[in-house]
C-alpha positions as CSV (number, residue, x, y, z in Angstrom):
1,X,28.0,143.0,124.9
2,X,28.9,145.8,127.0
3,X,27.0,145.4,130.6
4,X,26.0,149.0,131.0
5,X,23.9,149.0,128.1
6,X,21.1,146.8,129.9
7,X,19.1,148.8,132.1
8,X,16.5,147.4,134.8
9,X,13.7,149.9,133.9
10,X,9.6,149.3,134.9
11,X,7.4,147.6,132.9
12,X,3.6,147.8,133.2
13,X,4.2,144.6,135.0
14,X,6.5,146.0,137.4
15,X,10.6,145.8,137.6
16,X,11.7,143.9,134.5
17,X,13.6,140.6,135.2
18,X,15.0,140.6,131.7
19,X,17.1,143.9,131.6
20,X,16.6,145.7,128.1
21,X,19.2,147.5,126.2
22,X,19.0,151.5,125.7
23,X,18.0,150.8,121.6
24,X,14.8,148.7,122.8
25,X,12.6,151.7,124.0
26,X,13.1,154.1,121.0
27,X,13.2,151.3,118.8
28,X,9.6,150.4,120.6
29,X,7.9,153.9,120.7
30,X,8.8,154.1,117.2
31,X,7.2,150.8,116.5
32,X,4.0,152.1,118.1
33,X,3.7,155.6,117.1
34,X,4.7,155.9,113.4
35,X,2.2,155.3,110.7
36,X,4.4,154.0,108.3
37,X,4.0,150.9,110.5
38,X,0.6,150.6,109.6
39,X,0.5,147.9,107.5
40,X,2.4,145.5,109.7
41,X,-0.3,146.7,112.6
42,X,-3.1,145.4,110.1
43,X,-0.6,142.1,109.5
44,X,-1.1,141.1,113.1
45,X,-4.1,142.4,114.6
46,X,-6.6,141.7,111.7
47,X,-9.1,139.6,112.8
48,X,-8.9,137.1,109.5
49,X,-8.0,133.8,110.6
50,X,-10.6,130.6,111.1
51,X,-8.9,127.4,113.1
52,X,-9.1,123.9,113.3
53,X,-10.4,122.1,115.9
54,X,-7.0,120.4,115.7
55,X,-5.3,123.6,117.5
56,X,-8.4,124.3,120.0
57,X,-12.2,123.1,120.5
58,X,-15.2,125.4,120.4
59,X,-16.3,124.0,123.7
60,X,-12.2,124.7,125.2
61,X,-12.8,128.5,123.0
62,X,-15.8,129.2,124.8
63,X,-14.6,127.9,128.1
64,X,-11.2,130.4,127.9
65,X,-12.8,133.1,126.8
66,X,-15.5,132.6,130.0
67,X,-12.1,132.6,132.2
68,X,-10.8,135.7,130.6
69,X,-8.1,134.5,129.2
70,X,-9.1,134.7,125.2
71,X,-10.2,137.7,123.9
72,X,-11.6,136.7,120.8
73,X,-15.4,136.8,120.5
74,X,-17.7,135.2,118.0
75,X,-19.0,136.7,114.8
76,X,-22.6,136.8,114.1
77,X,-22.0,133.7,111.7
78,X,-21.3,131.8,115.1
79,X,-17.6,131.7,114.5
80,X,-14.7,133.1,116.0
81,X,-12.2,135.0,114.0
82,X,-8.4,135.5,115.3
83,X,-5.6,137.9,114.5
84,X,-2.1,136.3,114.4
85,X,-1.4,137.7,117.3
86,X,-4.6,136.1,119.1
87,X,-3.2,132.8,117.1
88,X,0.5,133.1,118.9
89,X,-1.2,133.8,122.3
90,X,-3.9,130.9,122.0
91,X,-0.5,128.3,121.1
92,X,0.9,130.1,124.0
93,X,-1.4,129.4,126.1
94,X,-1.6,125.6,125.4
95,X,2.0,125.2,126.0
96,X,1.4,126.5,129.4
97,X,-1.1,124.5,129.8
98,X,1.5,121.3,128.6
99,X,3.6,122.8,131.4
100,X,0.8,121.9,133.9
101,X,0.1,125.7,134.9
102,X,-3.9,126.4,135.6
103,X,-5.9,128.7,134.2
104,X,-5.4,131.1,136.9
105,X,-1.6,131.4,136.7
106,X,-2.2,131.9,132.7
107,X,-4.5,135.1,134.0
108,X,-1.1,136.2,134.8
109,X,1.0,135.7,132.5
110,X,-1.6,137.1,130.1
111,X,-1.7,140.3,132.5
112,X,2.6,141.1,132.2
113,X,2.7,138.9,128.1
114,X,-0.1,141.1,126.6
115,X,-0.1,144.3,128.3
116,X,-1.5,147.1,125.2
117,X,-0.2,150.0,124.5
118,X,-1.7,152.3,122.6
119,X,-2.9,151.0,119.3
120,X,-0.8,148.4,119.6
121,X,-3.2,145.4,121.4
122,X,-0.3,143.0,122.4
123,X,2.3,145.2,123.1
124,X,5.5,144.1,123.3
125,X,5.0,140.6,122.5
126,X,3.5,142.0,118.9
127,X,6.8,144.5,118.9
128,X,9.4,141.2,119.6
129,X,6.6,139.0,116.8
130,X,8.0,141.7,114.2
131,X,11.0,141.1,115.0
132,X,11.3,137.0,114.9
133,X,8.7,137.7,111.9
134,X,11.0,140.3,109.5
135,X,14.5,140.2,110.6
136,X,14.7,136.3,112.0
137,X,15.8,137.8,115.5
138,X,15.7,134.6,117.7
139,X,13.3,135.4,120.4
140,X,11.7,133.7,123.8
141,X,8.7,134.3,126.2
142,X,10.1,133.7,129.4
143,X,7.5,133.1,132.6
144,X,8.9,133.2,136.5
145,X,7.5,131.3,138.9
146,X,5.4,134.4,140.0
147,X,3.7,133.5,136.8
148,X,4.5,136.8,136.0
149,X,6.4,136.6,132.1
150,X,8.3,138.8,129.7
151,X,9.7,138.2,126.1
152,X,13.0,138.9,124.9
153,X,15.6,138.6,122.6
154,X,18.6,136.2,122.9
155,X,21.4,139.1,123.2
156,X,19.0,140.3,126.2
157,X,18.3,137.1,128.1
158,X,22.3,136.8,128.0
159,X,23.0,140.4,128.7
160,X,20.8,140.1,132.1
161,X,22.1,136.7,133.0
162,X,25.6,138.3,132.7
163,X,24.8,141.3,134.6
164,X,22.1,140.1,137.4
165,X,21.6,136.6,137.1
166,X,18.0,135.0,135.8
167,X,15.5,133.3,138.2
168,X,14.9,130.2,137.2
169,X,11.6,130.3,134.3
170,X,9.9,128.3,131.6
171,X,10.8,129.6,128.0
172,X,8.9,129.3,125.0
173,X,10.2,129.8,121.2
174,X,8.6,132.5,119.8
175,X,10.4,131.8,116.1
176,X,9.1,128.0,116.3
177,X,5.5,129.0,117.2
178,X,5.5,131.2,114.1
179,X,7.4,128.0,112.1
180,X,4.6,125.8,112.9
181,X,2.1,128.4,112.5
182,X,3.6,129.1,108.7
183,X,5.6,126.0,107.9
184,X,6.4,126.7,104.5
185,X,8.1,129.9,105.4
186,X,11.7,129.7,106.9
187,X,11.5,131.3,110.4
188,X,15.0,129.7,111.4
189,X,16.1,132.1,113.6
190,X,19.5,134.2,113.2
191,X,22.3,134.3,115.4
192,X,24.7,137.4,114.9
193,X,28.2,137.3,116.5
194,X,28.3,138.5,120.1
195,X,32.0,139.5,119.7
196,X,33.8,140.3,116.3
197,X,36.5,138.0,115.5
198,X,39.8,139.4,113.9
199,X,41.6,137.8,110.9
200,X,44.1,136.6,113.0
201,X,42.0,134.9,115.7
202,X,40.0,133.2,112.8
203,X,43.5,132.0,111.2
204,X,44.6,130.6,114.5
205,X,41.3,128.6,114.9
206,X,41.3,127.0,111.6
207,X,44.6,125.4,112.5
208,X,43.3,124.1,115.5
209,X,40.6,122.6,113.9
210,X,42.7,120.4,111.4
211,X,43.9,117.6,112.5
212,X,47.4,117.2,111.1
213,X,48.4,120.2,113.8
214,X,50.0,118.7,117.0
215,X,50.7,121.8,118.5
216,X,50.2,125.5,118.7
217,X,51.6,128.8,120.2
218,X,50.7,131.6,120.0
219,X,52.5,135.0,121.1
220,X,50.1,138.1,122.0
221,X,50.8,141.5,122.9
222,X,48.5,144.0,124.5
223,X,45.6,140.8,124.4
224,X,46.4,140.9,121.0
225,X,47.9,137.9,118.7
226,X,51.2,138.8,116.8
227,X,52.5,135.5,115.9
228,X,52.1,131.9,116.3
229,X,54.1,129.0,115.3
230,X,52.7,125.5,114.9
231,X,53.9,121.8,114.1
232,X,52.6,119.9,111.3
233,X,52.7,115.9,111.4
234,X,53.5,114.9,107.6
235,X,53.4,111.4,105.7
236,X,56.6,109.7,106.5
237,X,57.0,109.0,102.6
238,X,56.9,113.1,102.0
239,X,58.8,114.3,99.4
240,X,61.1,116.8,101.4
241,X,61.7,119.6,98.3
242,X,57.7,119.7,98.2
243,X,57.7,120.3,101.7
244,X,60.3,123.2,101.3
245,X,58.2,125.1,99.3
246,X,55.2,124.9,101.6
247,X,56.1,127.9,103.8
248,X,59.0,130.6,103.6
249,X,59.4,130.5,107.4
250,X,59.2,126.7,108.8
251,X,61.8,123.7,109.7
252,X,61.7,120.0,109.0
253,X,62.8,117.1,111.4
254,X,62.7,113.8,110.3
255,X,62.9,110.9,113.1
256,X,64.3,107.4,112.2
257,X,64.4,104.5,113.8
258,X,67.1,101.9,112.5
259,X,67.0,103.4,109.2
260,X,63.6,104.0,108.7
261,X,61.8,107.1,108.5
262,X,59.3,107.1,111.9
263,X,58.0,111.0,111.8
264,X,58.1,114.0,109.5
265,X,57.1,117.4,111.3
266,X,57.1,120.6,109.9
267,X,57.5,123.7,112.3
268,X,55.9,126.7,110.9
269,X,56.3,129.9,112.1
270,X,53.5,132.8,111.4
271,X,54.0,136.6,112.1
272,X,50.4,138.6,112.1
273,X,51.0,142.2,110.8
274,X,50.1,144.9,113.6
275,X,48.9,147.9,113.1
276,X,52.4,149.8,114.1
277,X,53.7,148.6,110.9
């Protein structure tokens, strides 16, 4: 990833600690302000979901939502409904609490994690939820030891770590909370390539990964591969016209040892095509 594309902007929180690129504000804003995202703004802030005991207590409900930090009140029937958002942040809360922070320090978090904006009630946690949710981006709430905490992508948290260095922090899944929240949907995240591979340097690492190569080198020019040659350990029984017609470009040694055959190497040599040619 190129470094200048992660800027250290404000955040209603303050400075940000994960830098974000220059495609996450617009991408954001548009997220917020166009109607055609309507539907998904229903998905995760309609108030539609009952829960088990087995997740949280009425009595521990009543007691966070006295502390201020669960928004969800009860319905006239006497129970509380949640959104899926209010769902994430209730599991988020409980694996802070697993971490051993107090409901003070979760005020916090919940302060920076689930700033609004706009129509949009959890902010950018909702914003990086559609993105772990639709396109499988992996995704992780990270909170500092100034309890203050931020979520980001994977390409983001390594882009900053690159460029300024991370305090240390706890991090949280964000794809396995929605796993376990929907387990028989597949919310296994995907990883893209940080750095496109060439032909050539995806030849050259399949013959170092099988094992009957002994030895590689390769020749580059301008950082870029033009040619390797390689030795091949063969059966000493190998039939040596099979061998022949392996490669067009290669020599055989055979090694014996009073008359028998010890080693059988073959020496291959491989010329990538440039783009001069």
């Amino acid at each position: 990833m190129e470094k200048e594309k992660f800027l250290p902007l404000e955040t209603l929180g303050g400075i940000y600690q994960i830098a974000k690129e220059k495609e996450f504000y617009s991408a954001f804003s548009q997220y917020i302000h166009s109607k055609e995202n309507d539907y998904l703004w229903a998905y995760f802030n309609d108030k539609k979901y009952r829960i088990s005991d087995n997740l949280i207590s009425y009595r521990i409900a009543n007691h966070w939502e006295k502390e201020s930090i669960l928004d969800v009140k009860q319905s006239d029937g006497g129970w509380r409904k949640y959104s899926l958002m209010d769902v994430i942040w209730l599991i988020i809360i409980k694996e802070l609490r697993h971490f051993g922070l107090g409901l003070e320090e979760i005020r916090k978090v919940k302060k920076t994690l689930t700033a609004s904006y706009e129509q949009c009630e959890y902010g950018e946690l909702e914003f990086y939820t559609a993105l772990a949710y639709i396109n499988k981006t992996p995704v992780s709430i990270l909170v500092f030891s100034d309890f203050r905490a931020e979520v980001a992508t994977v390409y983001e948290v390594i882009g900053s770590s690159d460029t300024y260095g991370i305090l240390n922090h706890i991090k949280i899944d964000l794809n396995q909370i929605l796993q376990n929240i929907f387990p028989e949907k597949n919310f296994k995240p995907i990883y893209q390539n940080f750095i496109e591979i060439s032909d050539e340097q995806k030849m050259i690492w399949e013959k170092i990964k099988e094992k009957e190569v002994e030895e590689i080198t390769v020749s580059v020019k301008n950082g870029v591969p033009v040619s390797m040659i390689y030795t091949v350990s063969e059966p000493t029984n190998s039939n040596v016209g099979q061998l022949k017609n392996k490669n067009a470009f290669q020599s055989i040694t055979h090694t014996q040892h009073k008359g028998k055959t010890i080693a059988v190497k073959r020496t291959v040599s491989k010329k990538f095509k440039s783009d001069e040619e």
